[in-house]
C-alpha positions in Angstrom: 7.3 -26.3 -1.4 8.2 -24.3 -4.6 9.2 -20.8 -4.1 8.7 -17.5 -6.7 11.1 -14.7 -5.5 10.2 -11.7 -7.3 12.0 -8.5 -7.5 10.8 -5.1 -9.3 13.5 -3.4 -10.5 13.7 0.2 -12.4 17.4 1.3 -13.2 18.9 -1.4 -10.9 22.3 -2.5 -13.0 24.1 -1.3 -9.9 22.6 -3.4 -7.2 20.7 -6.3 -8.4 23.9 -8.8 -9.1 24.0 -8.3 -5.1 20.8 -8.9 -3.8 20.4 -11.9 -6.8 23.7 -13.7 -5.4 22.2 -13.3 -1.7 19.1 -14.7 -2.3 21.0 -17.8 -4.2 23.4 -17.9 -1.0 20.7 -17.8 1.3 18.2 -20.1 -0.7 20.8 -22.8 -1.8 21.2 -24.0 1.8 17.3 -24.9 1.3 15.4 -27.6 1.1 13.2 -25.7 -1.0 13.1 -25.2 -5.4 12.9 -21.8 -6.0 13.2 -19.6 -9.1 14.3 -15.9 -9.1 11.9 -13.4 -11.0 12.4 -10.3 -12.6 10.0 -7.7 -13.6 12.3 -4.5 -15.7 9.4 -1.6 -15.3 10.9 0.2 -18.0 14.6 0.6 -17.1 16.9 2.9 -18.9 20.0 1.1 -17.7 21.3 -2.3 -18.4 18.5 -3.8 -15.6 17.3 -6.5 -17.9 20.7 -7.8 -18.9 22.8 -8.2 -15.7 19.4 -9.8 -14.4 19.7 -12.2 -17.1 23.1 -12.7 -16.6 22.8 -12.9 -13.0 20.7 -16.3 -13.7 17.3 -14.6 -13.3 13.9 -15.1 -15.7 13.2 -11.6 -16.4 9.7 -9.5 -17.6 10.3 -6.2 -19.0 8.1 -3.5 -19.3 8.6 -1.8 -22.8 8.5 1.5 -20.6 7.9 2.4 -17.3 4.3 2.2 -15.7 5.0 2.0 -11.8 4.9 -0.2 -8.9 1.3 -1.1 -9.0 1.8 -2.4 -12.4 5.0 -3.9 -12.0 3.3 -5.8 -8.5 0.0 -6.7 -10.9 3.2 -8.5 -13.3 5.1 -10.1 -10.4 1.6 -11.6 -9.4 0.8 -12.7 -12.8 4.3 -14.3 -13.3 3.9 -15.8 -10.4 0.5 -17.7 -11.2 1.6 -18.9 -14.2 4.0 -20.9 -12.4 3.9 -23.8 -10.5 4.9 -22.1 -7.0 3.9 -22.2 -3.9 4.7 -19.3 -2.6 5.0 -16.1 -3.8 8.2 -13.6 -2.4 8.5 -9.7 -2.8 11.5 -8.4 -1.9 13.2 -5.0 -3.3 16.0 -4.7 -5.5 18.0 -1.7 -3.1 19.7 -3.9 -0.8 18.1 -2.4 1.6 16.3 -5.8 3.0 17.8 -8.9 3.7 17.8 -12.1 1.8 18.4 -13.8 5.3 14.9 -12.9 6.1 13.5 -15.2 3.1 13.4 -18.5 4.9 11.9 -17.2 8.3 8.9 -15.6 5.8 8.4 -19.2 4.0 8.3 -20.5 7.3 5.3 -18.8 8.4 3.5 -19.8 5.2 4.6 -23.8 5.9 3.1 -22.8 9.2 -0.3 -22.0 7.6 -0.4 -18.2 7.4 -1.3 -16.7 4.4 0.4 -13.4 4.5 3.8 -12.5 6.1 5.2 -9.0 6.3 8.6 -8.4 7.1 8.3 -5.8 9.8 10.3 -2.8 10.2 9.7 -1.1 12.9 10.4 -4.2 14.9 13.2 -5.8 13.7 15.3 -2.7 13.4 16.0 0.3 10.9 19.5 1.4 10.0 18.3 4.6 8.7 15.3 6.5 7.0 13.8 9.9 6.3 11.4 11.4 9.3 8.5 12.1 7.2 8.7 8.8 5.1 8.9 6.6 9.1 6.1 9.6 9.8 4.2 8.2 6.7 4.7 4.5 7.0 3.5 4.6 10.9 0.4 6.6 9.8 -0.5 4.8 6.9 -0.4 1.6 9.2 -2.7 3.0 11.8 -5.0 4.3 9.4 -4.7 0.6 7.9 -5.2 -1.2 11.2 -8.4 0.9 12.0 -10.2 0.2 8.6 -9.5 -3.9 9.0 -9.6 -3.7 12.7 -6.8 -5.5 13.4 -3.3 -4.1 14.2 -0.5 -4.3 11.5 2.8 -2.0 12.2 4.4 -1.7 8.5 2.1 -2.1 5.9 4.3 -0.5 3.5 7.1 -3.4 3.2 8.6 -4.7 0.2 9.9 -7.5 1.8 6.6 -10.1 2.3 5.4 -13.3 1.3 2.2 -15.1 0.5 0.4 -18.1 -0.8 -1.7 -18.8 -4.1 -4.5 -17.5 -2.5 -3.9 -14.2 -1.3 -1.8 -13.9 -5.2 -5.5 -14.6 -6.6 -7.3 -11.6 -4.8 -7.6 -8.9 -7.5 -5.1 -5.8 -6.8 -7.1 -2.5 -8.7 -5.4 0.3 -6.7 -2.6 2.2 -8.4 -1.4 4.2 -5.7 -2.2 2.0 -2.6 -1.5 -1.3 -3.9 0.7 -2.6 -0.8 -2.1 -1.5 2.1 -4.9 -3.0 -0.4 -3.7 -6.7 -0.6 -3.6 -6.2 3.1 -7.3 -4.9 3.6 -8.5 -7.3 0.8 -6.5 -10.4 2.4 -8.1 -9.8 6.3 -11.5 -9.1 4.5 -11.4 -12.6 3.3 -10.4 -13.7 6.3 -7.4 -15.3 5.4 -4.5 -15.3 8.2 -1.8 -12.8 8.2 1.1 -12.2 10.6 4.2 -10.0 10.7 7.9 -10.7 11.5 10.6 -8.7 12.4 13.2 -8.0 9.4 16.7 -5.6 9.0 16.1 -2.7 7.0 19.5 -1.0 6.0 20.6 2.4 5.2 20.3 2.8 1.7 23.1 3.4 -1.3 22.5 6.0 -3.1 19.4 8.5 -4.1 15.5 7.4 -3.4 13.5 6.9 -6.7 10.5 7.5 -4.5 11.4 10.4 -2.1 12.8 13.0 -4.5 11.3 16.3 -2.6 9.8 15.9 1.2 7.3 17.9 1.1 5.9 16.5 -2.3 5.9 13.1 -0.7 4.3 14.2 2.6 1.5 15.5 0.0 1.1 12.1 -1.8 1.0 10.2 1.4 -2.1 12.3 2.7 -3.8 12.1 -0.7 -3.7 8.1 -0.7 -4.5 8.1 3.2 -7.7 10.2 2.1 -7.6 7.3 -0.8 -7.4 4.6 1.4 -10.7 6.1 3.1 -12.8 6.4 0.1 -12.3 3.3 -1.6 -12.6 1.1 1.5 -14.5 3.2 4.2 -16.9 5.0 1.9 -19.3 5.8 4.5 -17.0 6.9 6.9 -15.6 9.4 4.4 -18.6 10.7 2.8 -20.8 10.6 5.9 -17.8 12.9 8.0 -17.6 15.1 5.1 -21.2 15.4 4.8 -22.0 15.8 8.3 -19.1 18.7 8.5 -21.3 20.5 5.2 -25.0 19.8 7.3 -23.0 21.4 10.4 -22.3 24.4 8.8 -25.6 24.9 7.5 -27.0 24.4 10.6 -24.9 26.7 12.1 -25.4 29.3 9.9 -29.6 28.9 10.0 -29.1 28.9 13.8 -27.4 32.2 13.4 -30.2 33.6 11.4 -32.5 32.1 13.7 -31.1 33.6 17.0 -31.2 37.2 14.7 -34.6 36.9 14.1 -35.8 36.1 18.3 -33.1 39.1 19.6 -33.7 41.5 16.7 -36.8 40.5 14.6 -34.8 40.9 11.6 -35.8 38.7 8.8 -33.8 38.6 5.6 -30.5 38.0 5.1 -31.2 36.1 1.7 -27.9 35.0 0.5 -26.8 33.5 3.9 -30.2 31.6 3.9 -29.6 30.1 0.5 -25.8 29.2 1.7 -27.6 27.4 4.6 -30.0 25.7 2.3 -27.2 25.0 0.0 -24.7 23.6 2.7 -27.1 21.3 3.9 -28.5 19.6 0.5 -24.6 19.0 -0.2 -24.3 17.8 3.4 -27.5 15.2 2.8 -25.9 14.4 -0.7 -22.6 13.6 0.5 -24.3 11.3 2.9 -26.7 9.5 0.4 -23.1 9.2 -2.0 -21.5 7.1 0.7 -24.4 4.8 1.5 -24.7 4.2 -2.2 -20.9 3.8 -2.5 -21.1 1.3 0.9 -23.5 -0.8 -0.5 -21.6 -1.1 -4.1 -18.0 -1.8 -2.3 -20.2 -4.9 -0.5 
């Protein structure tokens, strides 16, 4: 079985030689050809040539246009090869190369997916509201594909030329997509238990808290909307037609007590409230039956 090991890397002079010579440690005792893969998003650093040096086919970005991009490149790479088997793993340190073989396992084992799971195998240390995030995001995951994954936000997972050919459009939710997308085509998916380590150094991804407790909600509501359509329009449209309803009930019970009649403007907000309640509704049957 031939193995693609990809690893994303922006401004990562510091710490790729390390996680390069681990994977070679770890994947020399193999039975296994495998080739190392670089994808440079953009790096202002000397990423590209201590990758090169390092013995790694590296991709560069001529500037810096994300993860979902730089996942979308990996993938590609990773098609045009001859591989197997197609392995994510960060370029932080912060995962273990040791984990690699148990994840290629499970493919020779017929699965078609394998996270490296987090929560189970053990965390050295991270932030409360990104472990906050990560655990929500992965319930909110497991309810839309009904069925229960515990870290779908790993960068340490592996998967076959299958899953690699199911088309990846999100830009913010890329990682819980290829798992929706993968269980929607009812391909087989399991998760392991892998070390994640304290990290060296500053977070590229969690510079502020609160700003990243903000973008986590937004691609939750995200996550909704693309895949749940109904669910999100229908609950927002409901919560519109219940206000209107409340509010004509109101005018209603002023009418039998006093006999009052009037109150124009609060009868046009009812009226108003529940056309965009009713549209809302119509918007995510239409939207349900498009995402089919």
């Amino acid at each position: 079985m031939k193995i693609a090991i990809s690893i994303p890397a922006y401004n990562e002079a510091a710490s790729l030689p390390r996680v390069i010579a681990k994977i070679n440690e770890v994947m020399q005792k193999q039975k296994d050809p495998y080739t190392i893969i670089v994808v440079d998003d953009g790096s202002t650093d000397n990423t590209t040539e201590v990758a090169k040096k390092a013995g790694a086919h590296v991709i560069s970005h001529p500037y810096n246009v994300g993860l979902a991009e730089t996942f979308r490149t990996e993938v590609k790479e990773f098609l045009k090869t001859k591989a197997d088997v197609f392995v994510h793993i960060d370029a932080d340190c912060q995962y273990n190369p040791q984990d690699i073989p148990r994840l290629m396992q499970e493919i020779k084992n017929g699965y078609d997916l394998v996270l490296g799971n987090r929560f189970a195998g053990g965390i050295e240390q991270m932030p409360f509201l990104k472990k906050l995030g990560n655990k929500v995001f992965s319930r909110v995951i497991s309810r839309i594909i009904r069925y229960k994954v515990e870290d779908c936000q790993t960068g340490l997972r592996a998967f076959n030329r299958k899953v690699a050919e199911i088309p990846i459009t999100s830009d913010h939710t890329y990682t819980q997509e290829q798992i929706i997308r993968t269980v929607r085509e009812k391909f087989k998916i399991k998760e392991i238990p892998v070390y994640f380590a304290k990290r060296e150094g500053k977070s590229k991804l969690i510079k502020n808290p609160f700003e990243y407790a903000i973008r986590a909600w937004i691609n939750i509501f995200r996550i909704y909307r693309d895949f749940e359509p109904l669910k999100f329009f229908g609950r927002i449209g409901m919560m519109f037609v219940s206000i209107g309803m409340l509010i004509g009930l109101w005018l209603v019970y002023l009418f039998l007590t006093t006999g009052r009649v009037g109150h124009i403007p609060l009868t046009i907000l009812t009226i108003l409230f529940i056309m965009l309640g009713i549209q809302a509704i119509i918007f995510g049957f239409l939207a349900d039956i498009r995402r089919k």
